[in-house]
C-alpha positions in Angstrom: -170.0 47.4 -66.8 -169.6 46.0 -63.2 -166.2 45.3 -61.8 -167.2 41.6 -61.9 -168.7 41.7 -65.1 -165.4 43.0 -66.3 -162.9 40.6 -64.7 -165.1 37.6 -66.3 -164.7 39.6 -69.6 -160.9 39.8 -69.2 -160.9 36.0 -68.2 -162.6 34.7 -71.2 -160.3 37.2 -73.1 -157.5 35.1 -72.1 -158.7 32.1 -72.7 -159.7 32.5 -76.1 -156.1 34.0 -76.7 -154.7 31.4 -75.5 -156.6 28.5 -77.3 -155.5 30.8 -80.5 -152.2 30.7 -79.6 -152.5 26.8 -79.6 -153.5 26.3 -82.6 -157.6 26.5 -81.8 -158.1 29.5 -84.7 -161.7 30.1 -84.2 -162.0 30.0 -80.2 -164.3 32.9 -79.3 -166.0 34.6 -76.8 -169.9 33.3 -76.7 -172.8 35.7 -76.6 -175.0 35.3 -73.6 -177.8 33.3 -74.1 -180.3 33.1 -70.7 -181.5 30.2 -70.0 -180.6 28.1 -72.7 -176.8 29.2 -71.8 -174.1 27.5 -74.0 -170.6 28.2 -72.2 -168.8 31.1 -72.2 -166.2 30.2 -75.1 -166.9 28.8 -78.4 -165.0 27.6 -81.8 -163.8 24.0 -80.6 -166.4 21.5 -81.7 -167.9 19.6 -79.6 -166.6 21.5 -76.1 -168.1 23.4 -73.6 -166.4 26.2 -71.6 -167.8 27.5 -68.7 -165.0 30.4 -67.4 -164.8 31.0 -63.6 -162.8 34.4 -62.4 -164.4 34.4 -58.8 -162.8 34.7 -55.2 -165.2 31.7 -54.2 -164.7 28.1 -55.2 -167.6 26.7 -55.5 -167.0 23.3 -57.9 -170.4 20.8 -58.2 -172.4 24.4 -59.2 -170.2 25.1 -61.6 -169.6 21.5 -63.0 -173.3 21.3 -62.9 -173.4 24.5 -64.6 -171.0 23.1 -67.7 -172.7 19.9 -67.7 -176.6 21.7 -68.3 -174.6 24.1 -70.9 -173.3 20.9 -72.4 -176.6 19.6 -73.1 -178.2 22.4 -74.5 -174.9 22.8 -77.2 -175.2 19.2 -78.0 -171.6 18.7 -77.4 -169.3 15.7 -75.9 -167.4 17.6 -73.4 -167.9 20.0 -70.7 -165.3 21.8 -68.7 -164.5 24.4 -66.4 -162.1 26.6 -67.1 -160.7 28.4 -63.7 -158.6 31.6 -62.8 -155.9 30.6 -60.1 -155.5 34.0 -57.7 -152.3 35.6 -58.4 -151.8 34.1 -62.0 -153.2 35.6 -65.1 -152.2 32.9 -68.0 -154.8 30.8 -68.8 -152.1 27.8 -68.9 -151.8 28.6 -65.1 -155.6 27.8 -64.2 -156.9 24.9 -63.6 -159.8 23.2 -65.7 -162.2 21.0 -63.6 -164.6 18.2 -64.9 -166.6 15.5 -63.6 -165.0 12.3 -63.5 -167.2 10.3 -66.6 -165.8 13.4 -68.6 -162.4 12.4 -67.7 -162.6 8.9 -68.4 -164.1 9.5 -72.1 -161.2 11.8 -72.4 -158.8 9.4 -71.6 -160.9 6.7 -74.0 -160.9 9.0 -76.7 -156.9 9.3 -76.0 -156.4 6.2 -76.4 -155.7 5.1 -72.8 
């Protein structure tokens, strides 16, 4: 396995243990699927999670990215799920969306 191959492993690893921790039982790690990509982590109905563990930011492509594996899950809600250099909890990344993805969240909060 490449060295980036294998930090992307460890990062979805986290993520999935930390949805666990919180409660989200059946969050796992997706198989790859070519073309017809679905995001990276799975188990929360209706979401998409595209995991990022790169040195380069590189935001529309990868909220393009979520928003294409969106539509080929069927699901509501697309996001990007980001390491932060230097930090290696998930609840210290940062999870990036477009904007009408933010505004149905808030909706669906009731806000």
């Amino acid at each position: 396995m490449s060295r980036s191959r294998a930090a992307g492993t460890r990062w979805e690893t986290a993520i999935v243990t930390a949805l666990r921790e919180h409660g989200w039982l059946h969050a796992e790690r997706r198989a790859m699927n070519g073309n017809h990509d679905r995001g990276d982590i799975t188990g929360i109905p209706g979401l998409v999670i595209e995991a990022k563990n790169v040195r380069r930011v590189e935001l529309a492509q990868w909220v393009d990215e979520a928003l294409a594996e969106r539509a080929n899950d069927g699901a509501d809600v697309a996001v990007v799920w980001v390491k932060r250099r230097g930090r290696t909890s998930a609840a210290d990344a940062f999870v990036v969306m477009d904007g009408d993805t933010f505004m149905r969240l808030l909706t669906q909060a009731g806000y």
